[in-house]
N, C-alpha and C positions, 0 to 999 in steps of 0.2 A: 415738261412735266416734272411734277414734284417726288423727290422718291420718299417711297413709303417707310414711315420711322417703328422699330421695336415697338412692341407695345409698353417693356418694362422701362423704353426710356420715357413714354410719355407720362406714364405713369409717373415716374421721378420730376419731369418737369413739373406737371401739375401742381404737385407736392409743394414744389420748392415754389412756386407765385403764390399757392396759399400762404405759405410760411411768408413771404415776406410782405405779401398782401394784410396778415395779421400783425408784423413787427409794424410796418407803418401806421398801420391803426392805434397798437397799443401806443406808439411813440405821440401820436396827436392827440390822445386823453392825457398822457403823460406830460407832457406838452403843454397843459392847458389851453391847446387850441379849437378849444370845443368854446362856443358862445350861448347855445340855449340847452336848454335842457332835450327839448327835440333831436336837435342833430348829437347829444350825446346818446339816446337811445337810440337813434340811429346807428352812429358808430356802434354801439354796444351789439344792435342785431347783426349787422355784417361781422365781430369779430365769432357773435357764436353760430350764424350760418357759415360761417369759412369753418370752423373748427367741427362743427358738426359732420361738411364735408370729408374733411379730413380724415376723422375717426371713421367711417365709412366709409374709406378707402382700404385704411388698415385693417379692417373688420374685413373687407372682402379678400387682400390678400395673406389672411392666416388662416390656415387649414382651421374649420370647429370640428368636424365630422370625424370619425375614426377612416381611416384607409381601410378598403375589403380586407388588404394581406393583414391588419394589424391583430394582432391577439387579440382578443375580447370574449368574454368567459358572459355568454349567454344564461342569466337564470330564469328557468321557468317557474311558475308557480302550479 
């Protein structure tokens, strides 16, 4: 059986094959190894669904919400 990994490490891997899921990409436009204009739109959507993903990792692990304990000065109207 396989043992079960942290979730903050998986997290971190994930992370780190996008990033370099998007380095190889940006390196093949950079590159000039793009031949039509299709497969550069192509490349171009996978570099902003990976980043998309991405930002939407980050988003999920920073707190937005105040914490119950945190001070926060209720005004009513």
């Amino acid at each position: 059986m396989s043992e079960v990994m942290d979730p903050v490490t998986v997290i971190v891997k994930i992370r780190r094959e996008i990033t370099s899921q998007m380095e190889a990409l940006v390196q093949t436009l950079a590159n000039g190894g793009v031949d039509s204009m299709t497969e550069y739109k192509y490349i171009i959507g996978k570099i902003h669904a990976l980043d998309q993903i991405n930002q939407e990792i980050s988003n999920l692990l920073e707190p937005k919400e105040p914490e119950p304990d945190d001070k926060v000065t209720r005004i009513r109207s």
